[in-house]
C-alpha positions in Angstrom: -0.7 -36.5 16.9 -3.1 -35.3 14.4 -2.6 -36.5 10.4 -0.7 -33.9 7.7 -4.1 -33.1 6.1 -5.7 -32.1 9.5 -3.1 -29.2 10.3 -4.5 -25.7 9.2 -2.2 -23.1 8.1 -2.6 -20.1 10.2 -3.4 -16.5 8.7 -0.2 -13.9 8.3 -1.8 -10.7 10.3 -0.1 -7.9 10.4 0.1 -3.8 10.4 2.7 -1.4 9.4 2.6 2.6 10.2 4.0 5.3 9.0 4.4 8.8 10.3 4.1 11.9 8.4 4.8 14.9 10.3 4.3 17.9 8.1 1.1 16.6 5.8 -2.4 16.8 6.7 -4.7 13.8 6.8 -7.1 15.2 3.7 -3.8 15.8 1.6 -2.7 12.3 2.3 -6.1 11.1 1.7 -6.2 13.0 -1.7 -3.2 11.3 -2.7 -4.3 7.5 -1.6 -8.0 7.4 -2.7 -7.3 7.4 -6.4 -6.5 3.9 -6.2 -4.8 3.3 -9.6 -2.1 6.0 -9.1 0.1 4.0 -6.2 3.2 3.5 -9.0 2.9 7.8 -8.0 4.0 7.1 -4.2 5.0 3.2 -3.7 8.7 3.0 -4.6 8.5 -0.7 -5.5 5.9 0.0 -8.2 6.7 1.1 -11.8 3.1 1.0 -13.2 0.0 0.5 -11.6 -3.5 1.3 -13.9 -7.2 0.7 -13.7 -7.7 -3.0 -16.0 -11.5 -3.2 -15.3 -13.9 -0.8 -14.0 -17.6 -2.0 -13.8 -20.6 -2.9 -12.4 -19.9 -6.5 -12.4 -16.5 -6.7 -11.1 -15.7 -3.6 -9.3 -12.6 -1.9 -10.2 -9.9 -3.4 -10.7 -6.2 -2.6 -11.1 -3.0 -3.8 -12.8 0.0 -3.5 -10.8 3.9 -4.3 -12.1 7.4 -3.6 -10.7 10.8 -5.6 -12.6 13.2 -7.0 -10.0 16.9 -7.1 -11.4 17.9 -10.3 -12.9 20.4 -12.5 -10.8 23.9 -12.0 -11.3 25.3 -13.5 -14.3 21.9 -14.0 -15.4 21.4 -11.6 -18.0 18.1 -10.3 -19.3 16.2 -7.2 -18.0 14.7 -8.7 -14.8 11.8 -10.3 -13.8 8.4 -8.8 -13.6 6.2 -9.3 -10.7 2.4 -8.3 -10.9 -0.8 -8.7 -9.8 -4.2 -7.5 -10.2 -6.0 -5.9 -7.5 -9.7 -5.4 -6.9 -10.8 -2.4 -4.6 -13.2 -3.8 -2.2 -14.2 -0.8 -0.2 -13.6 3.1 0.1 -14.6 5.3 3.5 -13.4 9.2 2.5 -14.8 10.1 5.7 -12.5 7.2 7.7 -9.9 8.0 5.1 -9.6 4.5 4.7 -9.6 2.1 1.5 -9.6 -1.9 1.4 -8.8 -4.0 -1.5 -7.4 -7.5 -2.3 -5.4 -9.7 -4.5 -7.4 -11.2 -7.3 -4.0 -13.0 -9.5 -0.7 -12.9 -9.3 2.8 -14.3 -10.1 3.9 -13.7 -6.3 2.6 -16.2 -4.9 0.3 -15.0 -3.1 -2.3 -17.1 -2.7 -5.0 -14.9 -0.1 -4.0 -11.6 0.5 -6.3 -8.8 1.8 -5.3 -4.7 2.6 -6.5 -2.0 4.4 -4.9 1.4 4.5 -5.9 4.1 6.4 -5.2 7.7 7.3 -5.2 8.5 10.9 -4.8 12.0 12.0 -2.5 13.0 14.7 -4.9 14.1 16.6 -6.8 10.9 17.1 -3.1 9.1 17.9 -2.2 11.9 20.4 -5.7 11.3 22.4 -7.8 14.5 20.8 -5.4 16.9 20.3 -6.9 18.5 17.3 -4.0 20.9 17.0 -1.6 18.4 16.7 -0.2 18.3 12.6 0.1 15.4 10.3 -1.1 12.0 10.2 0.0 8.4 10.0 -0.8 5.9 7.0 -1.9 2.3 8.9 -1.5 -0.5 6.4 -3.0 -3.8 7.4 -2.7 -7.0 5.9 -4.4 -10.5 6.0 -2.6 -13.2 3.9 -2.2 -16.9 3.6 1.3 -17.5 3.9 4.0 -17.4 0.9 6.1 -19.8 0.0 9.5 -19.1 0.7 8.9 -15.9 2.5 9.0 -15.8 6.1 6.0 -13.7 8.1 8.7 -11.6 9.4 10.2 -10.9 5.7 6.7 -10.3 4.4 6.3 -7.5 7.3 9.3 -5.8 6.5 9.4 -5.5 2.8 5.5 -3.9 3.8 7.1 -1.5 6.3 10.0 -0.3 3.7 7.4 -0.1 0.8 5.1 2.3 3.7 8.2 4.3 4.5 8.9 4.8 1.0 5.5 5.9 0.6 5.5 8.3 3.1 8.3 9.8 2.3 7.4 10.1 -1.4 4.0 11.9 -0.3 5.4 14.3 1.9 8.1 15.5 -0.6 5.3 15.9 -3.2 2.8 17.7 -0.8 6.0 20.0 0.3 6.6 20.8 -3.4 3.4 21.9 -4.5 3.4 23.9 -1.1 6.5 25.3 -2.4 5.1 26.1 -6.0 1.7 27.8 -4.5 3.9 30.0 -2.5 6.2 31.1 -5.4 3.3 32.1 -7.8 0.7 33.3 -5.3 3.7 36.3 -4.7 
């Protein structure tokens, strides 16, 4: 049996989707490249802005959302944030990467890709097919007192969200063009 300090913890890996039906891939791509905005479309984020943008260190953003204090606790809630640094952007893969630089999560290792994928390319070719699916991957060290499988979900709610969040504001200012170009 091998000794406590030779075990190796084992990478989280993992991928959520999400399906957007009515928006195209460049109008959800317009919405995800500016990477500071995602407090815009991410329902479990109340601010998220650019903290260092440079040569040296890339850019970097902020990110914050307040969880509710515990019953009986009192106070405001608890503030949970990190700072991000974008690692890589494709606009023709429609695809950014990005990692966790500090936090008060704890995560210790955590690295993202999100990408848009149009229907098309899911469907085998079909360029006529609308909308698109946002893919985001993960690759984390795991966090203690989350389980893999709690870790996956809270990703896949936040995606939802997102997704849902884009195509209402795409469908709005679809709506407003409409009205005024009458």
């Amino acid at each position: 049996m091998a000794a406590e300090e030779d075990v190796i913890e084992l990478k989280w890996e993992g991928k959520v989707i999400a399906k957007l039906n009515k928006a195209t891939p460049q109008e959800v791509w317009l919405l995800l490249e500016d990477f500071c905005s995602f407090h815009k479309w991410l329902p479990t984020i109340d601010t998220c802005y650019k903290v260092v943008d440079d040569d040296d260190e890339g850019l970097v953003r902020y990110c914050a959302a307040t969880t509710p204090a515990p019953s009986g606790g009192g106070g405001g809630g608890v503030v949970k944030w990190c700072h991000e640094k974008l690692l890589d952007v494709d606009p023709v893969g429609m695809r950014l990467s990005y990692e966790v630089l500090d936090n008060n999560m704890g995560l210790k290792s955590y690295r993202s890709t999100i990408k848009v994928v149009p229907a098309g390319v899911i469907n085998g070719g079909d360029e006529g097919t609308d909308g698109c699916q946002i893919e985001w991957s993960f690759l984390a060290d795991p966090i203690d007192g989350l389980s893999y499988d709690e870790m996956v979900n809270y990703l896949d709610v936040s995606l939802q969200g997102m997704a849902l969040n884009m195509e209402k504001a795409l469908l709005d200012s679809s709506l407003m063009e409409k009205k005024y170009s009458s």
